[in-house]
Gaussian input, Z-matrix of N, CA and C with variables (Angstrom, degrees):
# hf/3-21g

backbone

0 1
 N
 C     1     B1
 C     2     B2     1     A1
 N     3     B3     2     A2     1     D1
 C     4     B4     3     A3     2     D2
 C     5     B5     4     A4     3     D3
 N     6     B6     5     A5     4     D4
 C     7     B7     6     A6     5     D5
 C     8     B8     7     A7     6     D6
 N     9     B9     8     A8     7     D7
 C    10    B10     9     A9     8     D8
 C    11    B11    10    A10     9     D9
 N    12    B12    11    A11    10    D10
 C    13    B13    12    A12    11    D11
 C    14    B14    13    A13    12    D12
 N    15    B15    14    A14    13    D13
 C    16    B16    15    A15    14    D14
 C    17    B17    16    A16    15    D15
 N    18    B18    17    A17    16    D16
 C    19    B19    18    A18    17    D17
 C    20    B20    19    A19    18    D18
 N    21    B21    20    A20    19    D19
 C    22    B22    21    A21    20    D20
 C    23    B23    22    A22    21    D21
 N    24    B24    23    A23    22    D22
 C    25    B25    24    A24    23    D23
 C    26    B26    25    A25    24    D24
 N    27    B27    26    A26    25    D25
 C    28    B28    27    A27    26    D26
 C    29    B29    28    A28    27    D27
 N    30    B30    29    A29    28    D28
 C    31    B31    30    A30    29    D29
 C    32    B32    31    A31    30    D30
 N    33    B33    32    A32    31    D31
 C    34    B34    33    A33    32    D32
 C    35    B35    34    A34    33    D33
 N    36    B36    35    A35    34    D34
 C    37    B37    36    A36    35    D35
 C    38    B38    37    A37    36    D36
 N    39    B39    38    A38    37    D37
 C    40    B40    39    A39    38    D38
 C    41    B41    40    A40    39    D39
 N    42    B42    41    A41    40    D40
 C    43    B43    42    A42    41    D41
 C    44    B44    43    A43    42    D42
 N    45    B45    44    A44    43    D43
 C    46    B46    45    A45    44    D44
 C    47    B47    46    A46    45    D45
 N    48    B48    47    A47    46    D46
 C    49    B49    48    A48    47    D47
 C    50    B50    49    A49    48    D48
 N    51    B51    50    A50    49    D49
 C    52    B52    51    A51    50    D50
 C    53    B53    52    A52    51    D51
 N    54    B54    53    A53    52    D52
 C    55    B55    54    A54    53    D53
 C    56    B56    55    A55    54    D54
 N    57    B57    56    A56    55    D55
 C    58    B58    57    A57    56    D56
 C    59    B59    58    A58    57    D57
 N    60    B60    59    A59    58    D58
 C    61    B61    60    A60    59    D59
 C    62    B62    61    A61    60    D60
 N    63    B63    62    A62    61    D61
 C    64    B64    63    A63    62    D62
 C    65    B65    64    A64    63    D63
 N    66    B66    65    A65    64    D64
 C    67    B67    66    A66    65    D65
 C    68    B68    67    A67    66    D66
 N    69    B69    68    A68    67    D67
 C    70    B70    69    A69    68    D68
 C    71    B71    70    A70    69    D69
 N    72    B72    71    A71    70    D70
 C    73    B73    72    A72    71    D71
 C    74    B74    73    A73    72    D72
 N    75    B75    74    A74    73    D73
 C    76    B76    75    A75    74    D74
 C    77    B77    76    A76    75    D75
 N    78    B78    77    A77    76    D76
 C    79    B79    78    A78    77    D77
 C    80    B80    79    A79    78    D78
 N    81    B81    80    A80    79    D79
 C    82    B82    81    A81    80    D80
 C    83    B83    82    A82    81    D81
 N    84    B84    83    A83    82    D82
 C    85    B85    84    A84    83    D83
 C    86    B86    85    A85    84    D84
 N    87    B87    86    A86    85    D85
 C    88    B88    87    A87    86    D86
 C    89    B89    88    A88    87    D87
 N    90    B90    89    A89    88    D88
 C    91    B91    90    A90    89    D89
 C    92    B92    91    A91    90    D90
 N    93    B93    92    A92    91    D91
 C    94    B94    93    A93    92    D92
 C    95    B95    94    A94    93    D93
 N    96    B96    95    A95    94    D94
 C    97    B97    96    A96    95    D95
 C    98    B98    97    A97    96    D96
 N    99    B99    98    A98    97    D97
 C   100   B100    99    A99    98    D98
 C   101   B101   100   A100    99    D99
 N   102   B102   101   A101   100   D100
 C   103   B103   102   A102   101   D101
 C   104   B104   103   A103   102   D102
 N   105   B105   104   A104   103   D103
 C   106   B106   105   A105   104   D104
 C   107   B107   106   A106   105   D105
 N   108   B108   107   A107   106   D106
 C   109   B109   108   A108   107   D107
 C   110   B110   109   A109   108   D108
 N   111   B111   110   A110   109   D109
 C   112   B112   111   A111   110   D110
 C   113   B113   112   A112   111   D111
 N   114   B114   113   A113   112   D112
 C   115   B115   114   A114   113   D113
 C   116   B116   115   A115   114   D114
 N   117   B117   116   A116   115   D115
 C   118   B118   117   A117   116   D116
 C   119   B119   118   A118   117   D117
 N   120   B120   119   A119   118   D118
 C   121   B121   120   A120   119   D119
 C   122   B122   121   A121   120   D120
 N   123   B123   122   A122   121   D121
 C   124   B124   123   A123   122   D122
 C   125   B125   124   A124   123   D123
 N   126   B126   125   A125   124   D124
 C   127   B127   126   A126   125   D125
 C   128   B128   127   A127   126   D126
 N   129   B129   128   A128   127   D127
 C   130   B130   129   A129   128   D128
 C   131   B131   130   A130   129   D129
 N   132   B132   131   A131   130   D130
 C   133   B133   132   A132   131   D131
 C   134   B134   133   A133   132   D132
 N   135   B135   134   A134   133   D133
 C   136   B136   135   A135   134   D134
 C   137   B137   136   A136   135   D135
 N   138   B138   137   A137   136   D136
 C   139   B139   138   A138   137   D137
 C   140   B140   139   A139   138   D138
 N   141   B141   140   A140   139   D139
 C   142   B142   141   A141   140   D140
 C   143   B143   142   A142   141   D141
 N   144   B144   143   A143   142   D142
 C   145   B145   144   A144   143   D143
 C   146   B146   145   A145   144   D144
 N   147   B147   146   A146   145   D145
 C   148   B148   147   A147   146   D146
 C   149   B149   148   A148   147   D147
 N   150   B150   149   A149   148   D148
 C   151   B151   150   A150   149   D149
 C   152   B152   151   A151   150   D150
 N   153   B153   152   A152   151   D151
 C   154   B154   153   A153   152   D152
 C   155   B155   154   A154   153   D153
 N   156   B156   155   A155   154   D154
 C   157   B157   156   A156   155   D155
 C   158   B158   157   A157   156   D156
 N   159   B159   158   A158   157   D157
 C   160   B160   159   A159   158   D158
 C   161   B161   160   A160   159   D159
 N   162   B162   161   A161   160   D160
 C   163   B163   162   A162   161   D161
 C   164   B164   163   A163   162   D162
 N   165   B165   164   A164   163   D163
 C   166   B166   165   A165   164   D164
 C   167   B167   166   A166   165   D165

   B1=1.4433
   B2=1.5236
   B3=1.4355
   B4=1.1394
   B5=1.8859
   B6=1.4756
   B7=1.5545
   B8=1.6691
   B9=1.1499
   B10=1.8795
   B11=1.6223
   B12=1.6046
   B13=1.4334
   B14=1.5022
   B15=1.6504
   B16=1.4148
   B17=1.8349
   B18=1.3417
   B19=1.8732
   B20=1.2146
   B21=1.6231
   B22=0.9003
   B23=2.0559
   B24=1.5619
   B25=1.3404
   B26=1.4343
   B27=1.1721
   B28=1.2966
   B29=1.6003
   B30=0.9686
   B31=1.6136
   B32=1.4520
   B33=1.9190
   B34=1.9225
   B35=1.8107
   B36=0.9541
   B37=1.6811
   B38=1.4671
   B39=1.0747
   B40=1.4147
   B41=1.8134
   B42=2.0554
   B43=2.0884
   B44=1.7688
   B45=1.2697
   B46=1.5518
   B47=1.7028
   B48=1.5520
   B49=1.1532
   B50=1.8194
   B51=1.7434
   B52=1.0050
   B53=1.5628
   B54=1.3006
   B55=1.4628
   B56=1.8094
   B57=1.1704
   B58=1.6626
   B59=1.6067
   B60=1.4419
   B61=1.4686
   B62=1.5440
   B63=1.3597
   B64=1.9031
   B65=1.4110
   B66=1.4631
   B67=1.7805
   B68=1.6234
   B69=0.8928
   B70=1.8367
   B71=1.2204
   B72=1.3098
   B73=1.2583
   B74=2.2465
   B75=1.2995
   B76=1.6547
   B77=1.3430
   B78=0.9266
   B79=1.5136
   B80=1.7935
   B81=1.8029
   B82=1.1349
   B83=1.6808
   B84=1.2967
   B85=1.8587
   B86=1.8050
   B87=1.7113
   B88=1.6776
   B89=1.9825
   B90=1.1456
   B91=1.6908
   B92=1.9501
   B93=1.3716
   B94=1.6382
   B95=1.7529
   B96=1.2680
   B97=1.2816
   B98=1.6484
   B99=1.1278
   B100=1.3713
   B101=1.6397
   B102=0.9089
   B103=1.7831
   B104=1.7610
   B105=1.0030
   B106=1.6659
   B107=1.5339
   B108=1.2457
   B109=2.2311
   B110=1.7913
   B111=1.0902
   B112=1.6652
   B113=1.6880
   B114=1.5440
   B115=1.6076
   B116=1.1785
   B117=1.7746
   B118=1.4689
   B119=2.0334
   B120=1.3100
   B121=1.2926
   B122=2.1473
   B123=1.8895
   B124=1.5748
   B125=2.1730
   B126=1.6181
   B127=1.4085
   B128=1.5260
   B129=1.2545
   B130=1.6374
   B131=1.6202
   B132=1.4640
   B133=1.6842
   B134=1.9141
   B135=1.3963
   B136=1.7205
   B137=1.5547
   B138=1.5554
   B139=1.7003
   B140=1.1184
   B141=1.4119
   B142=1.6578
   B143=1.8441
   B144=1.0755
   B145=1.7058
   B146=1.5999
   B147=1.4995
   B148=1.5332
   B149=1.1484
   B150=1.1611
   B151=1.7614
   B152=1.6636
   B153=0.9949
   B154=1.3561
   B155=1.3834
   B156=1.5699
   B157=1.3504
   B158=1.6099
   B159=1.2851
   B160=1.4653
   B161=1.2634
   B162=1.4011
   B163=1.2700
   B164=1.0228
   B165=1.7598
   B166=1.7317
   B167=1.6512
   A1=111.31
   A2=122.59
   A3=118.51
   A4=97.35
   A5=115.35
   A6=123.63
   A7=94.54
   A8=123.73
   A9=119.48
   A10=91.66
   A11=117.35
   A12=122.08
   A13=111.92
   A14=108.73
   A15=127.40
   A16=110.13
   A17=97.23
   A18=105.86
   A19=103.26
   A20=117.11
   A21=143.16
   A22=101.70
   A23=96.98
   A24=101.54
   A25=124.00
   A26=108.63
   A27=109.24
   A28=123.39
   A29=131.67
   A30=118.83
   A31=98.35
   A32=119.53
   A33=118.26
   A34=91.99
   A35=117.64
   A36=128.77
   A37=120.48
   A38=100.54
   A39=100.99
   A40=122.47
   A41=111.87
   A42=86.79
   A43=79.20
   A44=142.02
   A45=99.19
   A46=122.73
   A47=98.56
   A48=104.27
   A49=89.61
   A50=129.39
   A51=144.45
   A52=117.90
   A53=109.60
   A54=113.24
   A55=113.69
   A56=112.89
   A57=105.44
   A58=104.44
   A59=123.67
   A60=132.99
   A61=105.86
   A62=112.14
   A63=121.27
   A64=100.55
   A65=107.77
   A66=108.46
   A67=98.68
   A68=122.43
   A69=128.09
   A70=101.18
   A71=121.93
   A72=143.83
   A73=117.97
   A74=87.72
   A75=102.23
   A76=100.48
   A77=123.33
   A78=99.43
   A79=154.83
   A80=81.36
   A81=110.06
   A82=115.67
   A83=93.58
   A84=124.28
   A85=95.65
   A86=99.27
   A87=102.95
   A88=91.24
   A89=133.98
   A90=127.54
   A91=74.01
   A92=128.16
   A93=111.02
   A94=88.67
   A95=143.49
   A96=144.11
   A97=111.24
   A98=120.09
   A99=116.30
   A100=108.09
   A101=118.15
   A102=127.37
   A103=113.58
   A104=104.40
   A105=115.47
   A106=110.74
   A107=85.59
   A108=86.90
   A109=101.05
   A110=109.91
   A111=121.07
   A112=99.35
   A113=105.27
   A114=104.79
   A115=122.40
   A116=108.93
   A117=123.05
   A118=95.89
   A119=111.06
   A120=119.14
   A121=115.95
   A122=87.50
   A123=107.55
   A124=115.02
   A125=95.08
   A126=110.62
   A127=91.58
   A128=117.43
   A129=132.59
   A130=95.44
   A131=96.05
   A132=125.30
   A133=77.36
   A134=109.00
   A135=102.63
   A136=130.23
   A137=105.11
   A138=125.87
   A139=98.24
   A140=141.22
   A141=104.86
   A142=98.50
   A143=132.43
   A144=111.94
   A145=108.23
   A146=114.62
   A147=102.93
   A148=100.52
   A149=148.46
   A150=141.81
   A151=112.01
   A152=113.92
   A153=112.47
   A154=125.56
   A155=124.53
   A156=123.29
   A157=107.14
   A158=124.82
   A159=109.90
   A160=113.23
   A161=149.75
   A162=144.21
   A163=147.30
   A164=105.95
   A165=115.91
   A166=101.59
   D1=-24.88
   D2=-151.93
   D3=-92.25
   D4=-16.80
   D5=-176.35
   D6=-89.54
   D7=-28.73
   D8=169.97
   D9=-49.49
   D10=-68.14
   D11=-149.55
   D12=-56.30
   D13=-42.31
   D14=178.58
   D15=-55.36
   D16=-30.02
   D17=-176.72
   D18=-60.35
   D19=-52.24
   D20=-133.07
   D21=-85.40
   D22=-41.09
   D23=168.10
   D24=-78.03
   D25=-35.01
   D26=162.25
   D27=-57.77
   D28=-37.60
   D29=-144.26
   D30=-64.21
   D31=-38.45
   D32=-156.66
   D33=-74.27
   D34=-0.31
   D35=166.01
   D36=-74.47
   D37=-70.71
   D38=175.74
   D39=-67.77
   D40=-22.49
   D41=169.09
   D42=-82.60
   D43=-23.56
   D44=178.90
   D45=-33.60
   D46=-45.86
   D47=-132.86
   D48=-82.11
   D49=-33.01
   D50=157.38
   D51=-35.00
   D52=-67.88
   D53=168.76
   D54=-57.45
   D55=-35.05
   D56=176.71
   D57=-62.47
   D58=-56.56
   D59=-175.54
   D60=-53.26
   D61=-40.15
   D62=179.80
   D63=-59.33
   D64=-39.30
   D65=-163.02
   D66=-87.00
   D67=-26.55
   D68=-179.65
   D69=-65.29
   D70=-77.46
   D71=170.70
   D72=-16.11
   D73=-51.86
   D74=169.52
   D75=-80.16
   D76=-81.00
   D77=175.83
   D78=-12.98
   D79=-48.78
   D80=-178.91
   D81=-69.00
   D82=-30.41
   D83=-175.39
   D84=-73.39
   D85=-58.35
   D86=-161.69
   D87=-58.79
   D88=-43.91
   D89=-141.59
   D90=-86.20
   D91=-17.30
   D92=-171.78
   D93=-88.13
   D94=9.70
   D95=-164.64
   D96=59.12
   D97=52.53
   D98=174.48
   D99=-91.10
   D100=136.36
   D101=-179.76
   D102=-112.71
   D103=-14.11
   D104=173.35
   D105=-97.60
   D106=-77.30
   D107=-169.17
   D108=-53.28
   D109=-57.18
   D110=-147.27
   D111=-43.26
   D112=-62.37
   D113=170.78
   D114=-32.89
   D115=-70.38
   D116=-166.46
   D117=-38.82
   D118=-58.59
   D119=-150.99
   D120=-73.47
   D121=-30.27
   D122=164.14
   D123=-54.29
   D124=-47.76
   D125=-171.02
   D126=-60.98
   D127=-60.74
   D128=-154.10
   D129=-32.75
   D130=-66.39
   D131=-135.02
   D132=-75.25
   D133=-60.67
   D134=-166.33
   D135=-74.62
   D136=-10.21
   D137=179.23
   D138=-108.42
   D139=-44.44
   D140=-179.10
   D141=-132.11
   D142=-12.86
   D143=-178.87
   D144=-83.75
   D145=-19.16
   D146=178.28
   D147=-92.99
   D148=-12.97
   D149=151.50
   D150=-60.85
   D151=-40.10
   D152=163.67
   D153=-60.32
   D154=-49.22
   D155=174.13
   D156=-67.03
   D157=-31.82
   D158=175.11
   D159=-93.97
   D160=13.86
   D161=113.91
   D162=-76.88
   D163=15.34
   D164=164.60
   D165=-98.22

């Protein structure tokens, strides 16, 4: 029971930690001049994975 509870604290950790890498990642793309990925991956991480980590 006690590795359920540990899952359980973990998970709003880890899309933090997904959405931070999504948001790096676009960035990282936009400063290389990317005009395709960088958005797609900027929108991802800031319109729906950081709404997700603060509603898990």
């Amino acid at each position: 029971m006690a590795q359920a509870d540990m899952m359980s604290q973990a998970r709003p950790w880890l899309w933090w930690v997904i959405a931070a890498v999504t948001i790096l990642l676009g960035f990282a793309d936009l400063a290389r001049g990317g005009t395709t990925v960088a958005p797609i991956l900027l929108v991802a991480g800031y319109c729906v994975l950081v709404p997700i980590a603060i509603l898990k």
